[in-house]
PDB file of N, H, CA, C and O in Angstrom:
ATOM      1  N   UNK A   1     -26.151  -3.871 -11.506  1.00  0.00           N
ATOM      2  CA  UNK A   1     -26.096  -5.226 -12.027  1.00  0.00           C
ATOM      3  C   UNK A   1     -25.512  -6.135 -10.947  1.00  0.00           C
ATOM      4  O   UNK A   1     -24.298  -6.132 -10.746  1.00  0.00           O
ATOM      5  N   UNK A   2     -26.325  -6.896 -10.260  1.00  0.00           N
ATOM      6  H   UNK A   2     -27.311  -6.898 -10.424  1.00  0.00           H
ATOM      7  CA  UNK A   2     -25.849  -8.291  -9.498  1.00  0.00           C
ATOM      8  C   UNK A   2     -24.802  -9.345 -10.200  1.00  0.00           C
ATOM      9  O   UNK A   2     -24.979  -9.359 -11.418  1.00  0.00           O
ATOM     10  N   UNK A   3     -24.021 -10.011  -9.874  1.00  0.00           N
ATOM     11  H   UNK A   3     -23.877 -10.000  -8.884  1.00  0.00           H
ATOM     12  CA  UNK A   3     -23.336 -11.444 -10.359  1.00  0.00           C
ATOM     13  C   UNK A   3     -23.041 -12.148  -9.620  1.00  0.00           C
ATOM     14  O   UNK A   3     -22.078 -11.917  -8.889  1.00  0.00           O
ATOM     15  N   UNK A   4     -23.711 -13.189  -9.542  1.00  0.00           N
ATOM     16  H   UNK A   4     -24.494 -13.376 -10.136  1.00  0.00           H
ATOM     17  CA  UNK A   4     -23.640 -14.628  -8.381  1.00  0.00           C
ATOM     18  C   UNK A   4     -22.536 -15.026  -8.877  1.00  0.00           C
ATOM     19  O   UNK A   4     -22.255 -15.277 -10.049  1.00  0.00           O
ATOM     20  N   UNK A   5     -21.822 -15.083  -7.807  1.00  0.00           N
ATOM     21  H   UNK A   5     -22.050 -14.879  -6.855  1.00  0.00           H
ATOM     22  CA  UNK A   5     -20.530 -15.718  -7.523  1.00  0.00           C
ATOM     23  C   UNK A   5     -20.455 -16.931  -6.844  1.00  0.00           C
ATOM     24  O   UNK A   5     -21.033 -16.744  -5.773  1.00  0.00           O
ATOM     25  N   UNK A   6     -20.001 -18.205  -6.911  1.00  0.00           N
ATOM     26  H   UNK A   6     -19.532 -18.357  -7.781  1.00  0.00           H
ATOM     27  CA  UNK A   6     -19.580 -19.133  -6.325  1.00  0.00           C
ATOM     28  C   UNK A   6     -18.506 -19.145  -5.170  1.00  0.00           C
ATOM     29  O   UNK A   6     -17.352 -18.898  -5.521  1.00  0.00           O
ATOM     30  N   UNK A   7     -18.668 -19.323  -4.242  1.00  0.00           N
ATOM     31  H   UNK A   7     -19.605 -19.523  -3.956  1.00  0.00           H
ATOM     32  CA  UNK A   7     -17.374 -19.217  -3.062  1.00  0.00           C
ATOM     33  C   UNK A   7     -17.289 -18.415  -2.674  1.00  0.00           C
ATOM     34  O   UNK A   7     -17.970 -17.607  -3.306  1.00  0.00           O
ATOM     35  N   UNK A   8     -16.663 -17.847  -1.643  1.00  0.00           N
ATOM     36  H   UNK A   8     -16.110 -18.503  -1.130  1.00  0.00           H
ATOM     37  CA  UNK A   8     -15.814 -17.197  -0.894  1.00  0.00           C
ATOM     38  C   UNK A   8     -14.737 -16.241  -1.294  1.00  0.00           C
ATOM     39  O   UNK A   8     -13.654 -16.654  -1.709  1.00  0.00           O
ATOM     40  N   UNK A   9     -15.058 -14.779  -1.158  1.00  0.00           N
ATOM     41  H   UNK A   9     -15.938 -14.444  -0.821  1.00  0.00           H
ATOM     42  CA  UNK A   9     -13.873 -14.374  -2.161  1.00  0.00           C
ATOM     43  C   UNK A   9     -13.219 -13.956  -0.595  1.00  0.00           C
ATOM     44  O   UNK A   9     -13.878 -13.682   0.408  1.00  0.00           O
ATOM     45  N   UNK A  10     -11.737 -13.999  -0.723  1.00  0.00           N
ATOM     46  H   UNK A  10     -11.201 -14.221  -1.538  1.00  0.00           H
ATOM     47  CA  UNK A  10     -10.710 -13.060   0.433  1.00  0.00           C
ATOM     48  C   UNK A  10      -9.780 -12.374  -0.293  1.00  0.00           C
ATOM     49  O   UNK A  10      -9.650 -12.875  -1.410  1.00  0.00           O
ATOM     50  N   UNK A  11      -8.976 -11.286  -0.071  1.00  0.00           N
ATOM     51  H   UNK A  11      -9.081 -10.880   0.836  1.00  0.00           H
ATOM     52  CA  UNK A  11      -8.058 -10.593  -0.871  1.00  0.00           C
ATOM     53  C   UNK A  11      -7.130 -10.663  -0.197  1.00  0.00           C
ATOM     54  O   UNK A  11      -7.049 -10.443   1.011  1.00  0.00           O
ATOM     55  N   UNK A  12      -6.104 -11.072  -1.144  1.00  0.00           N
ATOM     56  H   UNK A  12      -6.170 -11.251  -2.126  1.00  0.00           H
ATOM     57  CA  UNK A  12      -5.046 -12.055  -0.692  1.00  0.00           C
ATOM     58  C   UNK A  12      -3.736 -10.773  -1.053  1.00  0.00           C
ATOM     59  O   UNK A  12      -3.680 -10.166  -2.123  1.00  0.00           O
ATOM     60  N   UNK A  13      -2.648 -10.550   0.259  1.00  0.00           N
ATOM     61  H   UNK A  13      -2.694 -11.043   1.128  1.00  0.00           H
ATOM     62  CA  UNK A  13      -1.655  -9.467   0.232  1.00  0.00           C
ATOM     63  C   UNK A  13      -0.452 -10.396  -0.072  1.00  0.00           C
ATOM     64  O   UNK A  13      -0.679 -11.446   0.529  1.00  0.00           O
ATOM     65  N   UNK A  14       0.493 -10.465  -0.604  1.00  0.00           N
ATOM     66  H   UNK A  14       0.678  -9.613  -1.093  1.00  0.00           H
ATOM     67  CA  UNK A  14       1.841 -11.387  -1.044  1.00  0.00           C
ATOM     68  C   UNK A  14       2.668 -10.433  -0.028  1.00  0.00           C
ATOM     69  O   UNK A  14       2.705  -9.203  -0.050  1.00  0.00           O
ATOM     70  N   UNK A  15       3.341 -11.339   0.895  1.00  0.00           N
ATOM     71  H   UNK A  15       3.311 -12.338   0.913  1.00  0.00           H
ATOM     72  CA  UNK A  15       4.230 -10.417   2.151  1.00  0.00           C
ATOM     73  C   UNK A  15       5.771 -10.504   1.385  1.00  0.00           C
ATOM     74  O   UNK A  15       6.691  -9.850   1.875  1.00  0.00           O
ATOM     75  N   UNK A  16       6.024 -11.414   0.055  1.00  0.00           N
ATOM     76  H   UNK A  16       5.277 -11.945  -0.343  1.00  0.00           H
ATOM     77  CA  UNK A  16       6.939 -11.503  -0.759  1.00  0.00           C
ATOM     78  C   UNK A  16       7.050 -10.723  -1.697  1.00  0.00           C
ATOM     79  O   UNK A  16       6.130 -10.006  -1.304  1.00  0.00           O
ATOM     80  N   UNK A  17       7.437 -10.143  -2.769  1.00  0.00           N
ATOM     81  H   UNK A  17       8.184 -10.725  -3.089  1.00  0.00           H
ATOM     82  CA  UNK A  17       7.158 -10.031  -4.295  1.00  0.00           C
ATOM     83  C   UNK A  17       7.393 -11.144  -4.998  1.00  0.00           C
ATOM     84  O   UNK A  17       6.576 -11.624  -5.783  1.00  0.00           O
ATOM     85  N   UNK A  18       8.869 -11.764  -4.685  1.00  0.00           N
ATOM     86  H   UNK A  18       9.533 -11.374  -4.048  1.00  0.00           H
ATOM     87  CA  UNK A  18       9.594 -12.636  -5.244  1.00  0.00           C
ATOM     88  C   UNK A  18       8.608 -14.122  -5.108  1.00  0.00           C
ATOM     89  O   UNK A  18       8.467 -14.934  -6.023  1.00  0.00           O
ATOM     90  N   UNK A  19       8.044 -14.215  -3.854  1.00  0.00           N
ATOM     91  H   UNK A  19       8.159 -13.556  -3.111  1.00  0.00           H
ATOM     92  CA  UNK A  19       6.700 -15.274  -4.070  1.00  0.00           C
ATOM     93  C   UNK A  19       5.492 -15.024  -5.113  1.00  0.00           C
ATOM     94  O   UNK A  19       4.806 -15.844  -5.724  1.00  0.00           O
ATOM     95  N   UNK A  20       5.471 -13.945  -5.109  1.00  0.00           N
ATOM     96  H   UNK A  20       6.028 -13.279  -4.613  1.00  0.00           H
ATOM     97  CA  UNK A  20       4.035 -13.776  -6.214  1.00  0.00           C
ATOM     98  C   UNK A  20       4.756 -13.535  -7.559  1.00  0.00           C
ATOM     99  O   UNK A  20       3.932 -13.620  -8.469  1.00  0.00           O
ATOM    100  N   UNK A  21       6.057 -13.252  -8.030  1.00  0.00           N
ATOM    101  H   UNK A  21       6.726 -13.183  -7.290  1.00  0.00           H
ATOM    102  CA  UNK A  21       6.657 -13.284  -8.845  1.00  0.00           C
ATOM    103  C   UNK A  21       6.329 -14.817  -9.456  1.00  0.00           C
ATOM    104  O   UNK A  21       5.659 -15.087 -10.453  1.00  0.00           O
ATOM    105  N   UNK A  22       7.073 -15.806  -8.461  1.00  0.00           N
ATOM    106  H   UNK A  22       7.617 -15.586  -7.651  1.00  0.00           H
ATOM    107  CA  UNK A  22       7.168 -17.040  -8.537  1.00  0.00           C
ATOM    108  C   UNK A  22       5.984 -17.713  -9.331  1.00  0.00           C
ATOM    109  O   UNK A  22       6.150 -18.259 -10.422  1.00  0.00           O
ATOM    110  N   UNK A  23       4.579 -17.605  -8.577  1.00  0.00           N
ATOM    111  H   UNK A  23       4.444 -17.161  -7.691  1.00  0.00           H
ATOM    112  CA  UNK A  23       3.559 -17.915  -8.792  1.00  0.00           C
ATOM    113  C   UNK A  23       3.031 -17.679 -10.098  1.00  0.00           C
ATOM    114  O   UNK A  23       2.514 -18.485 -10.872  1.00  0.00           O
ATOM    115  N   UNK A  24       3.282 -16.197 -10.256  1.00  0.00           N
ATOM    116  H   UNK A  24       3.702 -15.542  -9.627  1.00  0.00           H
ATOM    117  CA  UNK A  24       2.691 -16.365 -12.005  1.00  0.00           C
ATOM    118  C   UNK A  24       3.709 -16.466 -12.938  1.00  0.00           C
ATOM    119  O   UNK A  24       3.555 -16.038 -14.082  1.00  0.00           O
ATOM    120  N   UNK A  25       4.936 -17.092 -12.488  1.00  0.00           N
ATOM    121  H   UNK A  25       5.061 -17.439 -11.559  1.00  0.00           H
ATOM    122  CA  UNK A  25       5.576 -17.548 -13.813  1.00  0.00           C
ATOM    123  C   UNK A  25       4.867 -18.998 -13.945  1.00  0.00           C
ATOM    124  O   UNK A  25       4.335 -19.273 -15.021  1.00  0.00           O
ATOM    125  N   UNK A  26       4.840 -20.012 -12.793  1.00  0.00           N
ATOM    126  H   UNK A  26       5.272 -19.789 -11.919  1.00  0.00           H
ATOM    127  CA  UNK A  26       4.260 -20.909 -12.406  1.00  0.00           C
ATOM    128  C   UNK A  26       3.046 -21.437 -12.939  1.00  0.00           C
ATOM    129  O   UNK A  26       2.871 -22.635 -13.166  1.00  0.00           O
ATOM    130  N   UNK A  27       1.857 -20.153 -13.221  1.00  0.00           N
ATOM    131  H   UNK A  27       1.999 -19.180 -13.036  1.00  0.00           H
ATOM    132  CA  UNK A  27       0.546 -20.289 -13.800  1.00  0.00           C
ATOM    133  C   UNK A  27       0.671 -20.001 -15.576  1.00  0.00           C
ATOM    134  O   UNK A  27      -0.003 -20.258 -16.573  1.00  0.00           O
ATOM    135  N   UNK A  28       2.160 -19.212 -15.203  1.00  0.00           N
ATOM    136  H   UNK A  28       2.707 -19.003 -14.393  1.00  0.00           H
ATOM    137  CA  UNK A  28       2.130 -18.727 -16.724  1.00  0.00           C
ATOM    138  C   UNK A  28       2.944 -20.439 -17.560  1.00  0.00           C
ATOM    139  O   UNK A  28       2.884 -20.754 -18.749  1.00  0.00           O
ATOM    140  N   UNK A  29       3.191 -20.723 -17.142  1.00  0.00           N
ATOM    141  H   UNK A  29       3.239 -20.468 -16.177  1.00  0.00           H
ATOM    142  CA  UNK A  29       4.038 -22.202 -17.550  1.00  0.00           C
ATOM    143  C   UNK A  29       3.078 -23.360 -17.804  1.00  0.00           C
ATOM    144  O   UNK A  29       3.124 -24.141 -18.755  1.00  0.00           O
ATOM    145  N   UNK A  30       1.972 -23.340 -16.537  1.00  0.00           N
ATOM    146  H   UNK A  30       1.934 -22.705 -15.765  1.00  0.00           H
ATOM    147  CA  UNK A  30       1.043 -24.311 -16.448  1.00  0.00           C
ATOM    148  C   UNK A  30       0.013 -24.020 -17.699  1.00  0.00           C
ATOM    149  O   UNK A  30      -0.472 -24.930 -18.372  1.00  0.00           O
ATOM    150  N   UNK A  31      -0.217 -22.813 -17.886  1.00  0.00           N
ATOM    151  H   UNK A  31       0.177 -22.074 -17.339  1.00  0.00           H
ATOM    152  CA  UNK A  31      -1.256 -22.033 -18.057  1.00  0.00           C
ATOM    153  C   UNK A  31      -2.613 -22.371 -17.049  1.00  0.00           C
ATOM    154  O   UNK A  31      -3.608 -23.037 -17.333  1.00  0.00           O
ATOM    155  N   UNK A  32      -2.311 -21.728 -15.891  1.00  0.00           N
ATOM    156  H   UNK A  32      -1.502 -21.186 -15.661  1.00  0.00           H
ATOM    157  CA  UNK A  32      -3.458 -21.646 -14.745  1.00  0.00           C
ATOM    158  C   UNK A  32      -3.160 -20.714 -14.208  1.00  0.00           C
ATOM    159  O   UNK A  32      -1.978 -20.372 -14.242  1.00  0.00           O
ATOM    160  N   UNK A  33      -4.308 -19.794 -13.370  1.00  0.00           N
ATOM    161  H   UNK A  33      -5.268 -20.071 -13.343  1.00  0.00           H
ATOM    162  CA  UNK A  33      -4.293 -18.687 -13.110  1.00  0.00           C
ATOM    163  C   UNK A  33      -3.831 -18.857 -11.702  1.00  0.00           C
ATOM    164  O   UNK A  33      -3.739 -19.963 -11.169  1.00  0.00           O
ATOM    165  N   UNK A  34      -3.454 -17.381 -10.932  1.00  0.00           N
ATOM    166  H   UNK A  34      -3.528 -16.482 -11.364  1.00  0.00           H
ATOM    167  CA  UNK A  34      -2.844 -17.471  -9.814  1.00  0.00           C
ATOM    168  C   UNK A  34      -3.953 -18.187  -9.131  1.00  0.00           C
ATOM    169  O   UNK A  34      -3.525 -19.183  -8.548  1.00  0.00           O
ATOM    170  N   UNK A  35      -5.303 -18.005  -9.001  1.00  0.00           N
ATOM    171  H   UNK A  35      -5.651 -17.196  -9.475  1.00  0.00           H
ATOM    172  CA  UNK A  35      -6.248 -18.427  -8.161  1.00  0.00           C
ATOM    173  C   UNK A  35      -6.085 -19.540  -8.068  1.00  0.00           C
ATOM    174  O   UNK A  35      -5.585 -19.873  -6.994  1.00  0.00           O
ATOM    175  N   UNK A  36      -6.329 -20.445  -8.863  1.00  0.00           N
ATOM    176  H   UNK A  36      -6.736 -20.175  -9.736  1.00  0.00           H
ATOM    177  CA  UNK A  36      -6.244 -22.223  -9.468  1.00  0.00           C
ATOM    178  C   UNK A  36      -5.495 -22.222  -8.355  1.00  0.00           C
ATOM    179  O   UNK A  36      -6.023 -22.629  -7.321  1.00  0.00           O
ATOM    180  N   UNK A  37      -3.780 -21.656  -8.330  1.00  0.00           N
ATOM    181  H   UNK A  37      -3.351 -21.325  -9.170  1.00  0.00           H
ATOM    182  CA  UNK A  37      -2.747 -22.832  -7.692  1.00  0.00           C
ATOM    183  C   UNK A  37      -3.074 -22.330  -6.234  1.00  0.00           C
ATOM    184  O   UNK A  37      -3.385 -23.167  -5.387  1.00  0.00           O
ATOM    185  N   UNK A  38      -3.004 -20.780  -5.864  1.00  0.00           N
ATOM    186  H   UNK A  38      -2.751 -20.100  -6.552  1.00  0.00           H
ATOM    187  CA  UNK A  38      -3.527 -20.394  -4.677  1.00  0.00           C
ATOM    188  C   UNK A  38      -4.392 -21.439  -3.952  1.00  0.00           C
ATOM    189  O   UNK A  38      -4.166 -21.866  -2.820  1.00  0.00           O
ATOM    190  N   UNK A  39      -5.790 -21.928  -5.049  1.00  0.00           N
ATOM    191  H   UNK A  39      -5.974 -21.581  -5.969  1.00  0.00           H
ATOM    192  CA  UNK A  39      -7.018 -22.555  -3.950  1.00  0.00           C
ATOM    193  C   UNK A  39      -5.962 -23.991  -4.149  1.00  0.00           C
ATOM    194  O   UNK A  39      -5.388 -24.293  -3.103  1.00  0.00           O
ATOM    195  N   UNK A  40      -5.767 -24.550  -4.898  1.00  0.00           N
ATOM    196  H   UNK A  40      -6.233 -24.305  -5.749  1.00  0.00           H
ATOM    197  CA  UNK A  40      -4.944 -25.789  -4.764  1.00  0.00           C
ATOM    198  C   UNK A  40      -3.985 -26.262  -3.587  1.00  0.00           C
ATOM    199  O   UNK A  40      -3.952 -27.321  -2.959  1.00  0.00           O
ATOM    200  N   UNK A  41      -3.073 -24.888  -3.494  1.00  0.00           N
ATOM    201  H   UNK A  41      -3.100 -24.029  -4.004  1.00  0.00           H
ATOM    202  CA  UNK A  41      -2.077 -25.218  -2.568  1.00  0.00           C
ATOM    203  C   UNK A  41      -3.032 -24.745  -0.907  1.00  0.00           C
ATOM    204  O   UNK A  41      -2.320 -24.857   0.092  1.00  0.00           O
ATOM    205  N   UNK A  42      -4.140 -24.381  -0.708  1.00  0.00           N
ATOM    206  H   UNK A  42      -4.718 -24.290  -1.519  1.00  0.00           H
ATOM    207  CA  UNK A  42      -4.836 -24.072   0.162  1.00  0.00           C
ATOM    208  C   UNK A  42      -5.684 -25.985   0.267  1.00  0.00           C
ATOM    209  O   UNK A  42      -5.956 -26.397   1.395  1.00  0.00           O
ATOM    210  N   UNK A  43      -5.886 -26.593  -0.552  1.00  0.00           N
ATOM    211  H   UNK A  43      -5.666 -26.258  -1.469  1.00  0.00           H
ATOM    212  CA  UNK A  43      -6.568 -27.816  -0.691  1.00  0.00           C
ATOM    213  C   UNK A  43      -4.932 -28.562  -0.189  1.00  0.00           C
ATOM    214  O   UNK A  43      -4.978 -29.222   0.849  1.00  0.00           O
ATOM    215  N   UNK A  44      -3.758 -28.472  -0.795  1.00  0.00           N
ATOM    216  H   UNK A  44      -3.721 -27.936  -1.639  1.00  0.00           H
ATOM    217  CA  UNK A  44      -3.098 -29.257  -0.424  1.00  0.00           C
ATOM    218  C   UNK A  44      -2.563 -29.068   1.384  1.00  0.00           C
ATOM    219  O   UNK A  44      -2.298 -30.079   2.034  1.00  0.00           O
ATOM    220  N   UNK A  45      -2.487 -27.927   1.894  1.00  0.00           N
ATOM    221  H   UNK A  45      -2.703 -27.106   1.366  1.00  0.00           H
ATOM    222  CA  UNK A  45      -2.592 -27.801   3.086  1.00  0.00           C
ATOM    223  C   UNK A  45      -3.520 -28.898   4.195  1.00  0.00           C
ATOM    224  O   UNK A  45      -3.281 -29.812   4.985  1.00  0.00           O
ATOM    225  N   UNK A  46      -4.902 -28.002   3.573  1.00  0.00           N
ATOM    226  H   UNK A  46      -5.096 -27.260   2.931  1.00  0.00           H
ATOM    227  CA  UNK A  46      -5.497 -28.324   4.261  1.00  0.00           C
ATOM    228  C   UNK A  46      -5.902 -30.354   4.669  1.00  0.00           C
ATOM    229  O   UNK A  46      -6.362 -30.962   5.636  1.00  0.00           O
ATOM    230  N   UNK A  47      -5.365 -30.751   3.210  1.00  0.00           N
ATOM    231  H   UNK A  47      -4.991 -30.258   2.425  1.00  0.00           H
ATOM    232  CA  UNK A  47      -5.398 -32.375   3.558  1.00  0.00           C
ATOM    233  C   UNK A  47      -3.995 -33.157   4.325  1.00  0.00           C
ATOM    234  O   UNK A  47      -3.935 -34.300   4.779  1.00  0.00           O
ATOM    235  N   UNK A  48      -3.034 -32.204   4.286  1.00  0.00           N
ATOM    236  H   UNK A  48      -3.083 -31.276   3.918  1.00  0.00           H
ATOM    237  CA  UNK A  48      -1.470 -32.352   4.941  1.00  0.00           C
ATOM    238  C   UNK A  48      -2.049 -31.982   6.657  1.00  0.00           C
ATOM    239  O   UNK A  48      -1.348 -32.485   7.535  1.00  0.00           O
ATOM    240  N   UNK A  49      -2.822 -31.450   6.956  1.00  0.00           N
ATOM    241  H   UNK A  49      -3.392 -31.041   6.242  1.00  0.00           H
ATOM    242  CA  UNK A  49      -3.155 -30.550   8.288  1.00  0.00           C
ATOM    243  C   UNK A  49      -3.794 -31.804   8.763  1.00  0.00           C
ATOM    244  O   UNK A  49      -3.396 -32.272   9.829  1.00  0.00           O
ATOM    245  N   UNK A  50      -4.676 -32.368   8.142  1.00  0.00           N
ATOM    246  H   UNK A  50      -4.999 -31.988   7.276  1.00  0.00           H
ATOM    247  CA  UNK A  50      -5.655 -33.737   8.779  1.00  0.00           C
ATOM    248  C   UNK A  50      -4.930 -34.631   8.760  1.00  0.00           C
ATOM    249  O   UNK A  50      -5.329 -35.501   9.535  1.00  0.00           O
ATOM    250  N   UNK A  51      -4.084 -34.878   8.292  1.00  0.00           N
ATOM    251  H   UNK A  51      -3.760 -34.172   7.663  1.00  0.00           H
ATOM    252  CA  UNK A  51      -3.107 -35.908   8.242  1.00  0.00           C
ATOM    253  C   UNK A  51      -2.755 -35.794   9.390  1.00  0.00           C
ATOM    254  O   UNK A  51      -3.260 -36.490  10.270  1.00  0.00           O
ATOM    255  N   UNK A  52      -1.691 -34.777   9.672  1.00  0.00           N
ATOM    256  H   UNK A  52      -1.280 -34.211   8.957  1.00  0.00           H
ATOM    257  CA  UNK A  52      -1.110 -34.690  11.202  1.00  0.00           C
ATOM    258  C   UNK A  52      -1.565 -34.906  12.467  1.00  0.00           C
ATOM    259  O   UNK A  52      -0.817 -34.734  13.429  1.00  0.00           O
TER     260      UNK A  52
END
């Protein structure tokens, strides 16, 4: 069975616990999944980076 996927997948290693801890209390509060804030804070980078 095929499933078209949208995007780019990468598998993402947390060099923290206590950061990925962080994160899904974070998604669990928002209710959004780790991915959401992951690609978010990857969008907020990347418009802070052009800025500079």
């Amino acid at each position: 069975m095929s499933i078209n996927q949208k995007g780019q997948q990468y598998k993402l290693r947390f060099l923290d616990d206590k950061d990925h801890e962080a994160l899904k209390q974070i998604g669990k509060k928002e209710d959004r999944s780790l991915n959401y804030l992951i690609n978010q804070a990857i969008k907020r980078f990347l418009q802070e980076s052009a800025k500079a």
